[in-house]
C-alpha positions as a Python dict, from the first residue, in 0.01 Angstrom:
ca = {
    (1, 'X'): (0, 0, 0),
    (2, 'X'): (119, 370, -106),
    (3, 'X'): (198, 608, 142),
    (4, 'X'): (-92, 823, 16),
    (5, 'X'): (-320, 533, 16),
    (6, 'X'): (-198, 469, 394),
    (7, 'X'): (-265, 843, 458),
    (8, 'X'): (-658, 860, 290),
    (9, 'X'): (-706, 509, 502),
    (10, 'X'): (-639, 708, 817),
    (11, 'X'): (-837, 1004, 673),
    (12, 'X'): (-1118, 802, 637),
    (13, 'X'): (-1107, 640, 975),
    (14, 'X'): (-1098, 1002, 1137),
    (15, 'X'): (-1391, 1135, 936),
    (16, 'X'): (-1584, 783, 1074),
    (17, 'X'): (-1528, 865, 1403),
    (18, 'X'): (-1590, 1236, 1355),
    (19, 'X'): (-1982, 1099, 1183),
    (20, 'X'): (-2032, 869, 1501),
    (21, 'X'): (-1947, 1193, 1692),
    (22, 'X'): (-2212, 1396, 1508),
    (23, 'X'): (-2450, 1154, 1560),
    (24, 'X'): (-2432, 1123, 1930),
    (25, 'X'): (-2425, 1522, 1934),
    (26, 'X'): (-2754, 1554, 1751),
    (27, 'X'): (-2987, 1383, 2018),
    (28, 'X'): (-2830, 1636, 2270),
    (29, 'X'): (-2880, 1947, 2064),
    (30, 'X'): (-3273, 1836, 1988),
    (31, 'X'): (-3301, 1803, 2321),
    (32, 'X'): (-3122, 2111, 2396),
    (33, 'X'): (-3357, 2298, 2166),
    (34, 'X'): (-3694, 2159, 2307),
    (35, 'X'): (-3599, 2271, 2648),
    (36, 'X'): (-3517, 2606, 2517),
    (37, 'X'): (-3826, 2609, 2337),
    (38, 'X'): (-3993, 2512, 2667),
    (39, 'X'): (-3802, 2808, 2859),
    (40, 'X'): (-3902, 3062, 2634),
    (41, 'X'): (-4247, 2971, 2653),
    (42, 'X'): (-4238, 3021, 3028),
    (43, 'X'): (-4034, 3323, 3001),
    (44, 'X'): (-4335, 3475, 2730),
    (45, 'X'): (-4555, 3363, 3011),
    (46, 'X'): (-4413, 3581, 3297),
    (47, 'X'): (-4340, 3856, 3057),
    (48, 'X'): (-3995, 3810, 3139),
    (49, 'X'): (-3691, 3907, 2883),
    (50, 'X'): (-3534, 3623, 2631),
    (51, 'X'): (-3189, 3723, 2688),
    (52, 'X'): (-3017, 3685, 2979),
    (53, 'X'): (-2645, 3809, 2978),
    (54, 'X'): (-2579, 3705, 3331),
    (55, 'X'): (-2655, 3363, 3266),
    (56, 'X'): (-2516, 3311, 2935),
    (57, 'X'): (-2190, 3427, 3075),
    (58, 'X'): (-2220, 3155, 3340),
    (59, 'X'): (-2318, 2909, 3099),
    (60, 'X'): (-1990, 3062, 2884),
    (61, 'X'): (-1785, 3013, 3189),
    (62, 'X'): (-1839, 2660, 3274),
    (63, 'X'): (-1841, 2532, 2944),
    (64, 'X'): (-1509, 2671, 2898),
    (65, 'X'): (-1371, 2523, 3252),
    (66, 'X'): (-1483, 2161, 3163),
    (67, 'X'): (-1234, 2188, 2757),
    (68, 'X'): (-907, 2002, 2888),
    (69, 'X'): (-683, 2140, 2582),
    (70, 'X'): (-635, 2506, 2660),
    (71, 'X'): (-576, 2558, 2278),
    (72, 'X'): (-970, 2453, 2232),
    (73, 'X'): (-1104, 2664, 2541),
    (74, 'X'): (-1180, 2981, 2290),
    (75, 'X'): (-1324, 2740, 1980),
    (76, 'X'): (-1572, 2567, 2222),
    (77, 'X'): (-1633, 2908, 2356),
    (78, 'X'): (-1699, 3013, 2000),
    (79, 'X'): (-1948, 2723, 1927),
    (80, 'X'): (-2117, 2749, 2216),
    (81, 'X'): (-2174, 3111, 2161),
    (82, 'X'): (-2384, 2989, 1880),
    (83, 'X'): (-2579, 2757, 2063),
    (84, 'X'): (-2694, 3008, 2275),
    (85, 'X'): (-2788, 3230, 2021),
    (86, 'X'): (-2954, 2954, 1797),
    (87, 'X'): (-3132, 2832, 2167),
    (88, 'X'): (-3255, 3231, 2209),
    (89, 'X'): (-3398, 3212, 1852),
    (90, 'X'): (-3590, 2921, 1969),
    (91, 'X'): (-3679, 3097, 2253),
    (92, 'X'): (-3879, 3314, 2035),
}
């Protein structure tokens, strides 16, 4: 076997574990996104705001202190700065 074929056989094995990866994440977000669903319709209910900067930060924060590699504490902080703002649409 080539050295490139060696190389696209180990390519290939990352990118399968990366799709088993993405699959377990998916239940999680769903579920993510029917609680938020369920949050802002309680929030809508007591007239109360969708965003909440105090907690986001907190959520932010902790997120951040459970990433072992400090060179991924900013790119999980980055992602999950998404989620909260695709979980605040939902709030919606």
């Amino acid at each position: 076997m080539s050295e490139n074929a060696v190389k696209f056989d180990l390519i290939e094995a990352y990118r399968e574990r990366l799709d088993e990866i993405d699959e377990a994440l998916v239940p999680l977000l769903e579920e993510r996104l029917k609680i938020a669903a369920e949050i802002g319709k309680v929030k809508r209910e007591r007239g109360l705001e969708i965003e909440d900067i105090k907690r986001e930060k907190e959520v932010l924060e902790h997120i951040v202190n459970q990433v072992q590699n400090p060179d991924f504490k900013e790119r999980v902080r980055s992602l999950f700065k998404e989620i909260i703002r695709v979980s605040k649409e939902t709030q919606r």
